[in-house]
PLY file of the C-alpha trace (Angstrom):
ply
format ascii 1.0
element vertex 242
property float x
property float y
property float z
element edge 241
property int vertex1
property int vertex2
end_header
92.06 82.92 79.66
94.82 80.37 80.62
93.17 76.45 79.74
92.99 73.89 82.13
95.24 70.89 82.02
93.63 67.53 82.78
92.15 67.16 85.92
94.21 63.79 86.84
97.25 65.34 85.60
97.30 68.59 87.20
99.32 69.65 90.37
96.94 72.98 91.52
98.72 75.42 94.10
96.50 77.40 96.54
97.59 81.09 98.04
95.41 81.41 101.49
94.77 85.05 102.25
92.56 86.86 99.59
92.01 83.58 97.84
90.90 80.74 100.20
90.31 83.05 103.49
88.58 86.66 103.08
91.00 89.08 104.41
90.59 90.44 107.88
92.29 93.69 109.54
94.93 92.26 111.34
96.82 88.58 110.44
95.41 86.74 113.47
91.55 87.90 112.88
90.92 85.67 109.90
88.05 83.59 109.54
88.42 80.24 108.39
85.27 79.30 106.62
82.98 76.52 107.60
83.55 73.28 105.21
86.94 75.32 103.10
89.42 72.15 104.80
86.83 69.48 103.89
87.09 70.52 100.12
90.70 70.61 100.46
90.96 67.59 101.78
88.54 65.90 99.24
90.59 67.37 96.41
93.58 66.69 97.69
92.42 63.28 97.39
91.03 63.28 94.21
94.60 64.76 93.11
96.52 62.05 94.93
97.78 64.41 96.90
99.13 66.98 94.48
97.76 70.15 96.26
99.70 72.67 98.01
99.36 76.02 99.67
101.53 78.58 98.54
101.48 81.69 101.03
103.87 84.18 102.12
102.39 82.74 105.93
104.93 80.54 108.20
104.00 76.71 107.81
102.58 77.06 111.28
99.98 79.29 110.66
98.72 77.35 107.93
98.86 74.23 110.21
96.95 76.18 112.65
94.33 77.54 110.22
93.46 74.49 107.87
94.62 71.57 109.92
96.21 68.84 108.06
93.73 69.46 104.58
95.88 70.30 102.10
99.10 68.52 102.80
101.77 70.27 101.24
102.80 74.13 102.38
105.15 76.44 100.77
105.33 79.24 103.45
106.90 83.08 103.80
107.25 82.80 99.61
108.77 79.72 99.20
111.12 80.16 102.22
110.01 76.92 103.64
108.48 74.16 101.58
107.02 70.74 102.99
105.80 68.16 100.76
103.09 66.70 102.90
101.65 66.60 105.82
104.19 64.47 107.30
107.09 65.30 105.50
109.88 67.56 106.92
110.68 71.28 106.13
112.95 72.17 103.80
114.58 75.67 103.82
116.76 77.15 101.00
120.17 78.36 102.11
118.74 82.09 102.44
119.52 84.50 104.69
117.74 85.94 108.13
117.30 89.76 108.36
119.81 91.46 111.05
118.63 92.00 114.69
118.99 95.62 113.90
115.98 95.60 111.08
114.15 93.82 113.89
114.45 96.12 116.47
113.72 99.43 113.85
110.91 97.77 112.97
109.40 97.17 116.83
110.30 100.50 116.73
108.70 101.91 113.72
105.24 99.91 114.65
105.27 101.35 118.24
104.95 104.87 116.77
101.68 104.18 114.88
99.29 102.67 117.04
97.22 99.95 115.47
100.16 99.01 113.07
101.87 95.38 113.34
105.48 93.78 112.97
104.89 90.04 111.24
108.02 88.42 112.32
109.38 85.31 109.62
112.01 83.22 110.13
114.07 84.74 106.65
111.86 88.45 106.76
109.67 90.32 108.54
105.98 92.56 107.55
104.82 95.53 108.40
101.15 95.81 108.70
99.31 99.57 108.24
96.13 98.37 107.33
94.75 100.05 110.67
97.63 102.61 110.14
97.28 104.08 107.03
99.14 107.21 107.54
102.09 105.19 108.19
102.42 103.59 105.05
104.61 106.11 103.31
106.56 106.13 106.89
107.38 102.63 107.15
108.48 102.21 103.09
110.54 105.34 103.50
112.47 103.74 106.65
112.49 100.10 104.84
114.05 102.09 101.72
116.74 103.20 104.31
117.37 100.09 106.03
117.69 97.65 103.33
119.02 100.31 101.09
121.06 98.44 98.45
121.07 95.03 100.10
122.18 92.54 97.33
120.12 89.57 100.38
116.82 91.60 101.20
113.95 92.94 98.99
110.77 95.46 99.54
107.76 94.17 98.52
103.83 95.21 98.40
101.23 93.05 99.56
97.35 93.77 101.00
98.02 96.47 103.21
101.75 96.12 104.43
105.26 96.03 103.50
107.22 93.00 103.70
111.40 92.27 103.70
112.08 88.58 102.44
115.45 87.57 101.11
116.14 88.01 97.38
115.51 84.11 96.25
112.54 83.75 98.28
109.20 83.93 96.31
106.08 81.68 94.96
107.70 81.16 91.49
110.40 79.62 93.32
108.07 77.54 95.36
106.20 76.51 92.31
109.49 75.25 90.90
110.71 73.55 94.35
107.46 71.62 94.61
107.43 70.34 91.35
110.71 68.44 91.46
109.05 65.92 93.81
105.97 63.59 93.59
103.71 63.78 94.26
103.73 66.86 91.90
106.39 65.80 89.81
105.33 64.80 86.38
102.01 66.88 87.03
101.28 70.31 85.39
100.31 73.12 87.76
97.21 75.23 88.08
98.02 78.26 90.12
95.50 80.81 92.12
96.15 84.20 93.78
94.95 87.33 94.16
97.87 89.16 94.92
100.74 90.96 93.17
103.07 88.44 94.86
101.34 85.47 93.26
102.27 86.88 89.65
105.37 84.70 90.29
103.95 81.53 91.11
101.18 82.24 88.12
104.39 82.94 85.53
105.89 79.67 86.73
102.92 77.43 86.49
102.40 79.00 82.68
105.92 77.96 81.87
105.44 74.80 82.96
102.46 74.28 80.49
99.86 75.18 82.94
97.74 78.10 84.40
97.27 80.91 86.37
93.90 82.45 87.59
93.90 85.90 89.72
91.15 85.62 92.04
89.63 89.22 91.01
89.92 88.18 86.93
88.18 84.83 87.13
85.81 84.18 90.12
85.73 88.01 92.14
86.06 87.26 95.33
87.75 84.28 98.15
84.04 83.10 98.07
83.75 82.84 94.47
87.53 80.79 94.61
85.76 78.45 97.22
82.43 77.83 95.52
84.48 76.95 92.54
86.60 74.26 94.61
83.35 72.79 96.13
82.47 72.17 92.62
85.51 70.52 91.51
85.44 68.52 94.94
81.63 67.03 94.53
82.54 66.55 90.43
86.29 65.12 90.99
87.16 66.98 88.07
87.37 70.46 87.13
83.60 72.36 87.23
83.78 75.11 84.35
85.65 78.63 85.60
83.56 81.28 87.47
81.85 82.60 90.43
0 1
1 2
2 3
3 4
4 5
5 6
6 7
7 8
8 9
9 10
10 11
11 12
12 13
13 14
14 15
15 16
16 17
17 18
18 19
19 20
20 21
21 22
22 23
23 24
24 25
25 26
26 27
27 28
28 29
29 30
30 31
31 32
32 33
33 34
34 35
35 36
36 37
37 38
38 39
39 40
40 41
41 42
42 43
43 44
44 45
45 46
46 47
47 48
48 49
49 50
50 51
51 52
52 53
53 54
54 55
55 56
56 57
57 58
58 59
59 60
60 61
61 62
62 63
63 64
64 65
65 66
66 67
67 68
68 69
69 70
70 71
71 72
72 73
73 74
74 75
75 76
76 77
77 78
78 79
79 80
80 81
81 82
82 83
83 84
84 85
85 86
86 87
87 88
88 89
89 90
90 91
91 92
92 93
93 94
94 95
95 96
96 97
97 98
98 99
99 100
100 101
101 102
102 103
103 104
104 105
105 106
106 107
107 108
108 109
109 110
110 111
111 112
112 113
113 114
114 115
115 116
116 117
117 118
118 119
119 120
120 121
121 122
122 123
123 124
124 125
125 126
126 127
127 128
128 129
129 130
130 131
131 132
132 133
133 134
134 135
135 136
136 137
137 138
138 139
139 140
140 141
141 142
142 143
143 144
144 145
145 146
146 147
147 148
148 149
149 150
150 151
151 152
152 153
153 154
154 155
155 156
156 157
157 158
158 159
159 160
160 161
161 162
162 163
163 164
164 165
165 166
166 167
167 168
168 169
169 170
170 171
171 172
172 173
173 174
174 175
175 176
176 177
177 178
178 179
179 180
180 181
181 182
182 183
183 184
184 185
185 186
186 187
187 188
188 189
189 190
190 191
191 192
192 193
193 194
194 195
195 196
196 197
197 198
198 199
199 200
200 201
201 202
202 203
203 204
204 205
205 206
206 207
207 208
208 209
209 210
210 211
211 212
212 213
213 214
214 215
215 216
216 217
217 218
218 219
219 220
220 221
221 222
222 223
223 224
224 225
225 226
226 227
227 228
228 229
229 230
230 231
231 232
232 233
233 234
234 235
235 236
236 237
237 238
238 239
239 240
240 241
C-alpha cells in the first residue's frame, strides 16, 4: 500500500461520486450526506487550504452539492480547474464536441427510455444505468461518431459512456493544481474509485505521493467518509481503513 506523506505537507485530492457521495441511478438523485461538507471544510482548514475535488462533474454541480467546503474544483476531468473558492476558472485550450455529436446523442437517449445525455462544456455522457440494453448501442454509435478523432476520446465510467477531449483527464488536473499554492510545494494524496481516477492516482505517485481506490482501502463512499471524519477530529492522518 502507497505511504502517507506528512499530514502538514500533503495536498489530498477528492473524486465525489463513488468516493465522497454513494452513487445514485441517475446524476441529479445523489444524496449528499449529512456532516460530509463540515469535514471538508475542517480539513480543508487543517490543510491550509490544500484540498480539492477532482470529478469528471461541471464546477457547478459541485458548487451546488458541497457548497463552498472544499475550495478548490477540478471539474469534467480536469477541463476546468479553480483554485479556491473564490478564484476564477481556468480552462485549457481544448476543444468542444460538434453540434452534430450533440444532436445524435439526444437522439440516441430518446430511443431508450430511462437513459440520459450529461451535457459538458468540452464532452458530453451517456447514462444507461436504467438502460442497460443500450449500453452496447450507445458505444457502438460513439465508436462511429468519434471514429478516429485525433480531439475526442471514449471512455468507461459507473454506468455510462463519456466523450471528453483528448488532454482532458484527472492526471492532468493533478498536475494543473499543483503548480499553484496553495498546493504547490505540497505532495498529493489522491482517492477514487473509478477507472478514470487511475490517472490522477499515477500522477500523485509520481509526484512522491499516493493513491488509494476506494474499493482497495476503505470498501465503500462510507468507509472514505468515516476515514475523513477521523483525520478531521485528529488534524492529522487517522490510520487507513473502514
Amino acid at each position: 500500500m502507497d505511504t502517507l506523506p506528512p499530514f502538514r505537507r500533503a495536498a489530498l485530492m477528492l473524486d465525489m461520486d463513488g468516493t465522497l457521495i454513494d452513487l445514485a441511478p441517475t446524476p441529479d438523485a445523489v444524496v449528499v450526506p449529512a456532516g460530509l461538507p463540515d469535514t471538508l471544510a475542517s480539513l480543508r482548514e487543517a490543510l491550509d487550504g490544500a484540498l480539492a475535488i477532482v470529478t469528471g462533474r461541471p464546477i457547478e454541480t459541485v458548487d451546488h452539492l458541497l457548497g463552498d467546503a472544499p475550495g478548490a474544483v477540478a471539474g469534467e476531468h480536469g477541463g476546468a480547474v479553480r483554485r479556491s473558492r473564490v478564484g476564477a476558472v481556468e480552462r485549457p485550450g481544448l476543444p468542444a464536441p460538434p453540434a452534430a455529436w450533440l444532436e445524435e446523442a439526444e437522439r440516441l437517449v430518446a430511443r431508450f427510455p430511462g437513459a440520459l445525455l450529461e451535457r459538458k462544456s468540452r464532452g458530453f455522457a451517456l447514462h444507461y444505468r436504467l438502460a442497460p440494453d443500450a449500453e452496447p448501442v450507445f458505444l457502438a454509435a460513439l465508436q462511429e461518431m468519434v471514429g478516429s478523432s485525433p480531439a475526442f476520446q471514449i471512455l468507461p465510467s459507473h454506468k455510462l459512456w463519456e466523450v471528453r477531449p483528448i488532454g482532458a483527464d484527472k492526471g492532468g488536473a493533478v498536475l494543473a493544481l499543483m503548480e499553484k499554492p496553495p498546493f504547490s510545494g505540497r505532495v498529493p494524496v489522491f482517492i477514487g474509485d473509478d477507472v478514470t481516477d487511475e490517472d490522477g492516482m499515477r500522477e500523485a505517485r509520481k509526484l512522491g505521493g499516493a493513491g488509494f481506490r476506494v474499493d482497495a482501502v476503505f470498501g465503500e463512499p462510507e468507509g472514505v467518509r468515516a476515514w475523513l471524519r477521523r483525520c478531521a477530529a485528529a488534524g492529522d492522518w487517522a490510520p487507513l481503513g473502514t
